[in-house]
C-alpha positions in Angstrom: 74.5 -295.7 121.7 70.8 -294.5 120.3 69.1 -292.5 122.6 65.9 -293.8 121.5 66.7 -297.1 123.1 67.5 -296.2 126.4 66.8 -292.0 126.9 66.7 -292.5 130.6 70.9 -292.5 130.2 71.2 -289.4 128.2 72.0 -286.2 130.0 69.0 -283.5 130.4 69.0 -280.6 127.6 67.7 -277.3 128.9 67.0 -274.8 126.0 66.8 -270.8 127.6 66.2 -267.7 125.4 64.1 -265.1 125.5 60.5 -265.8 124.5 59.6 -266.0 121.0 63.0 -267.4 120.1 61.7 -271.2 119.5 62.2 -272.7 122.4 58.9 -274.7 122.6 58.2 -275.8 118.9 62.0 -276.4 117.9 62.3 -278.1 120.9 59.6 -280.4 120.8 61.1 -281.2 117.2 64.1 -281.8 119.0 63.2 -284.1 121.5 61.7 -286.1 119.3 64.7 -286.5 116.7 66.7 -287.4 119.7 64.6 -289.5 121.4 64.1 -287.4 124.6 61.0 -286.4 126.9 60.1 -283.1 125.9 58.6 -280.6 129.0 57.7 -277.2 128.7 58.5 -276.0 132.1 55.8 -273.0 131.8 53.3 -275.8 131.3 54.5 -277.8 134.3 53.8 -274.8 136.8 51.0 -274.7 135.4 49.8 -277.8 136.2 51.3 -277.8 139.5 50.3 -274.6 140.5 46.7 -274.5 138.7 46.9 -271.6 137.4 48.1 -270.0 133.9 51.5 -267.9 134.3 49.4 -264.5 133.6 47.4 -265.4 136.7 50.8 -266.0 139.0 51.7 -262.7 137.5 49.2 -260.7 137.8 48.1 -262.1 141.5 51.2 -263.3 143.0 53.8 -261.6 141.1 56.9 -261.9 139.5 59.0 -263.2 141.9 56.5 -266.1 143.1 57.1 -267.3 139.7 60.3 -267.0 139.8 59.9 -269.2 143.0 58.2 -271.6 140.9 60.5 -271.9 138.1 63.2 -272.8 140.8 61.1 -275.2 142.5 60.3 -276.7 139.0 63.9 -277.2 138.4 65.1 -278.2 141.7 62.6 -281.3 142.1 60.1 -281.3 139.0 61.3 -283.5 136.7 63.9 -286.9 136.6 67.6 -286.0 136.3 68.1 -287.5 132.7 66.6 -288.0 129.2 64.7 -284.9 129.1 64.7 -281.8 127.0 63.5 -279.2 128.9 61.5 -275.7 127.3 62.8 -273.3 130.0 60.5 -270.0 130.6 62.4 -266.8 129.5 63.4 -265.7 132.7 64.1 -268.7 134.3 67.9 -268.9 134.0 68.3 -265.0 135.1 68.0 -265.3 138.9 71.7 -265.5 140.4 72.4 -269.3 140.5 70.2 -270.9 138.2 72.3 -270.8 134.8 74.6 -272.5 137.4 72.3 -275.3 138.5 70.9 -276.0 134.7 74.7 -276.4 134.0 75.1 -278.7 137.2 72.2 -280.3 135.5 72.9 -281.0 132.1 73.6 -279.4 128.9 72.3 -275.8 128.5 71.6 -274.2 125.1 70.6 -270.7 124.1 68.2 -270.0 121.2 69.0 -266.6 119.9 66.9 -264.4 118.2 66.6 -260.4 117.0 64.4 -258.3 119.0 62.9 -257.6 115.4 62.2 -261.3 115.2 61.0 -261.7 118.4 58.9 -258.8 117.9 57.1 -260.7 114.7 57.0 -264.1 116.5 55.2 -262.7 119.8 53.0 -259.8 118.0 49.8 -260.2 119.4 50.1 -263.1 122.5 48.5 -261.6 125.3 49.2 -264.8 127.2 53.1 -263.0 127.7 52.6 -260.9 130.7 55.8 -259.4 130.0 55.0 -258.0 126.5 52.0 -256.6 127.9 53.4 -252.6 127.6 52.3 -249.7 124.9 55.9 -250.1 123.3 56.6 -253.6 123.2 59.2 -253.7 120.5 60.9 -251.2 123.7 60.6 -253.8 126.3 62.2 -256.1 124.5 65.6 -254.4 123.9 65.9 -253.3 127.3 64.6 -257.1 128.9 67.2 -258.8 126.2 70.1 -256.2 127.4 69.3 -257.3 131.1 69.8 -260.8 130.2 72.3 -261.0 127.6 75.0 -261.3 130.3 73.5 -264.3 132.2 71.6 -266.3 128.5 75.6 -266.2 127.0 76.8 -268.3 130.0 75.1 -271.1 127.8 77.2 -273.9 126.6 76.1 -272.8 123.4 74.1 -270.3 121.8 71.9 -270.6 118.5 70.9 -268.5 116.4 67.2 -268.8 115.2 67.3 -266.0 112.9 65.9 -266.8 109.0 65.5 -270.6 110.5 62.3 -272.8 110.5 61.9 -274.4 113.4 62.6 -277.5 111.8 66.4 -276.0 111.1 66.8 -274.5 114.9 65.9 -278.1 115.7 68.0 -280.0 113.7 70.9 -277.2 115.2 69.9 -278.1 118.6 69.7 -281.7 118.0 73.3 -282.2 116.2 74.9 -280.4 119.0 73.3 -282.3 121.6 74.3 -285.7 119.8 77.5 -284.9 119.1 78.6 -283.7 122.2 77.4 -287.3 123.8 80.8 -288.3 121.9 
């Protein structure tokens, strides 16, 4: 069966990771090779909400948009033929690497905080990063969520890669899994 013809059938793929790590571009590749909808679920709150994520943040807080991430999830998009961009926190909240599972497949994109570090440099649209030592905050965020980001079904590593390599990664283990 090609996905392209009918992507509707084909389970959802959630990509997690920490920021930085290629979730949006490779994944966008992705989607396309397979044949799925790509959403960037950062994008989608959003556009629900109408407001950027640094706004929620910085006037509503943390856990509203954590609230919004699980609302996103929940009931924001159909159950199948989508590959799904998920916000770097997203899957850290007790239950939700359960319910992406429950969902469809979940994969991890992997990267050193010294890569991260290059790939974020300078973004002030990740509230997160905004601290004096950034390089800092992201050790210690990565240590927090190492635990809950290995309960993938798989993790990648996007070290050295071009996003077109993290994408065909993704993409092969997607397809052949549908086997």
């Amino acid at each position: 069966m090609n996905p392209n013809e009918n992507h509707g059938a084909f389970p959802n793929l959630y990509l997690i990771g920490f920021m930085g790590t290629g979730k949006s571009s490779s994944g966008k590749l992705s989607a396309q090779k397979i044949g799925l909808q790509f959403i960037d679920s950062d994008q989608e709150i959003e556009k629900t909400s109408g407001l950027s994520i640094r706004t929620i943040f910085e006037t509503q807080g943390e856990e509203r948009f954590r609230e919004f991430e699980k609302d996103f999830i929940l009931t924001g998009h159909s159950p199948s033929g989508n590959l799904i961009s998920c916000g770097g926190g997203l899957p850290i909240p007790p239950g939700m690497i359960e319910t992406l599972k429950s969902k469809g497949m979940v994969l991890c994109l992997w990267a050193s905080p010294e890569s991260i570090l290059k790939r974020t440099s300078g973004n002030s649209s990740r509230p997160l990063l905004q601290s004096d030592d950034p390089r800092n905050k992201i050790e210690k965020l990565l240590r927090e969520r190492e635990e809950r980001y290995r309960l993938a079904d798989r993790i990648i590593s996007t070290d050295d890669k071009s996003e077109q390599e993290v994408a065909d990664d993704i993409s092969k283990y997607y397809l052949e899994s549908l086997h």
